[in-house]
Wavefront OBJ file of the C-alpha trace (Angstrom):
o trace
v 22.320 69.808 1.085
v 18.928 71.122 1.042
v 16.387 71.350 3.671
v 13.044 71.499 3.415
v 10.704 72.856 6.157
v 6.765 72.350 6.694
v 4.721 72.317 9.375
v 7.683 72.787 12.065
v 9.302 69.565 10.555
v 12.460 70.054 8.713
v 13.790 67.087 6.461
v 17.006 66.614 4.887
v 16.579 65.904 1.140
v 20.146 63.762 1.016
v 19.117 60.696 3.924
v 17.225 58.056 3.244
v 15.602 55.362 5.413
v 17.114 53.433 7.853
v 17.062 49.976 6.356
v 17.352 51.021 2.756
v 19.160 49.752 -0.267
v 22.736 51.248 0.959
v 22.437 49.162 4.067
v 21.474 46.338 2.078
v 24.647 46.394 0.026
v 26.761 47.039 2.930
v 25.411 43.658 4.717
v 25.589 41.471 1.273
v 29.386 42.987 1.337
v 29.779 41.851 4.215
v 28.680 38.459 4.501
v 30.330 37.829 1.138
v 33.739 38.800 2.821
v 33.185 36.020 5.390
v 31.859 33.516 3.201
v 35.153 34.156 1.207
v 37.399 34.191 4.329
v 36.094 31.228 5.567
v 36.851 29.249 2.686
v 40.376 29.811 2.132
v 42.232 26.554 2.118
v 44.305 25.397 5.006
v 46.997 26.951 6.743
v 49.694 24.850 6.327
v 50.863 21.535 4.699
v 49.837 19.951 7.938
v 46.346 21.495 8.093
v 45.783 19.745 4.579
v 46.129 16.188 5.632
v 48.809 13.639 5.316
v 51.842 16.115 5.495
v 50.762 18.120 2.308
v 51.158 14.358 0.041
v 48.256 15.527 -1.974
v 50.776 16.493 -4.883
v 52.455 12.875 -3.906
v 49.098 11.223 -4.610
v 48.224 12.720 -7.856
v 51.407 11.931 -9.175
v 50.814 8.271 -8.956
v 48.097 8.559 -11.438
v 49.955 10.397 -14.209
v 52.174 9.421 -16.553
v 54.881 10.970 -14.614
v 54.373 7.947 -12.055
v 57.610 5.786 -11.849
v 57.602 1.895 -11.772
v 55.321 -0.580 -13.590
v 53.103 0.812 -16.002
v 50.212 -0.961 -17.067
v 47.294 -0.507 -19.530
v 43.602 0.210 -17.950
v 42.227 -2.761 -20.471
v 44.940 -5.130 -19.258
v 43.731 -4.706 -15.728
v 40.048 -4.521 -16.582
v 40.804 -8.026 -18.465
v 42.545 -9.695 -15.716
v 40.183 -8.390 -13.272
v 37.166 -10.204 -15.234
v 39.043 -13.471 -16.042
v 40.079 -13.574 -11.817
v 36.171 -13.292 -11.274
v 35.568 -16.047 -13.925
v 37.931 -18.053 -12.306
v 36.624 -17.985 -9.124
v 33.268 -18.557 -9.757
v 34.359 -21.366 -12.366
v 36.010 -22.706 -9.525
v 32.941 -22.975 -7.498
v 31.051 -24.565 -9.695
v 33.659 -27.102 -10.361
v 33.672 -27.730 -5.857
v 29.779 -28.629 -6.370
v 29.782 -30.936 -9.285
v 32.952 -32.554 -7.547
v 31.089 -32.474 -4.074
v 27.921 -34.160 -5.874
v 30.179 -36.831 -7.345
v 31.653 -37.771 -3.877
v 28.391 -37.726 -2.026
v 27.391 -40.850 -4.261
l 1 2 3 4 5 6 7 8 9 10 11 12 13 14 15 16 17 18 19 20 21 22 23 24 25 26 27 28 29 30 31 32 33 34 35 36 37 38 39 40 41 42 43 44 45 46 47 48 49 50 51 52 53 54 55 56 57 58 59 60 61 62 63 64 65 66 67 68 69 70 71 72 73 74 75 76 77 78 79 80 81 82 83 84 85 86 87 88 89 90 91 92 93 94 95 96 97 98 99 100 101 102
């Protein structure tokens, strides 16, 4: 290490200031080891909700599911036609209300 010395004041050539980029490191190091602590998952299957069922629940949507299996148009159809029958249904109460008013 060398020292330099003027005017009574001696100064070490290897420190820096307080404050500096070192110290800015260390503090973005350290707040990106909490950030990453802090978001581990849970602790235990319990922690996670519902027992841990999370594998339970995806399984229901894949093709590994067991039971009925049935086509995402066939529901989408019978979906529509239940709304079509409903509202053809209400339409039919009117015309048959207006017919027994008279």
């Amino acid at each position: 290490m060398s020292s330099s010395k003027a005017s009574g004041i001696v100064k070490n050539a290897g420190s820096s200031a307080p404050g500096g980029p070192k110290s800015q490191i260390r503090r973005r190091a350290a707040a990106e080891k909490t950030a990453k602590d802090s978001n581990t998952g849970p602790a235990g299957p319990r922690a996670a909700g519902a027992d841990g069922s999370t594998p339970t629940l995806l399984k229901l949507y894949s093709d590994e599911a067991t039971g009925f299996k049935v086509d995402p148009v066939v529901v989408m159809v019978l979906s529509v036609g239940f709304i079509a029958s409903v509202f053809a249904l209400h339409i039919v109460a009117r015309v048959l209300k207006n017919f027994a008013s008279e």
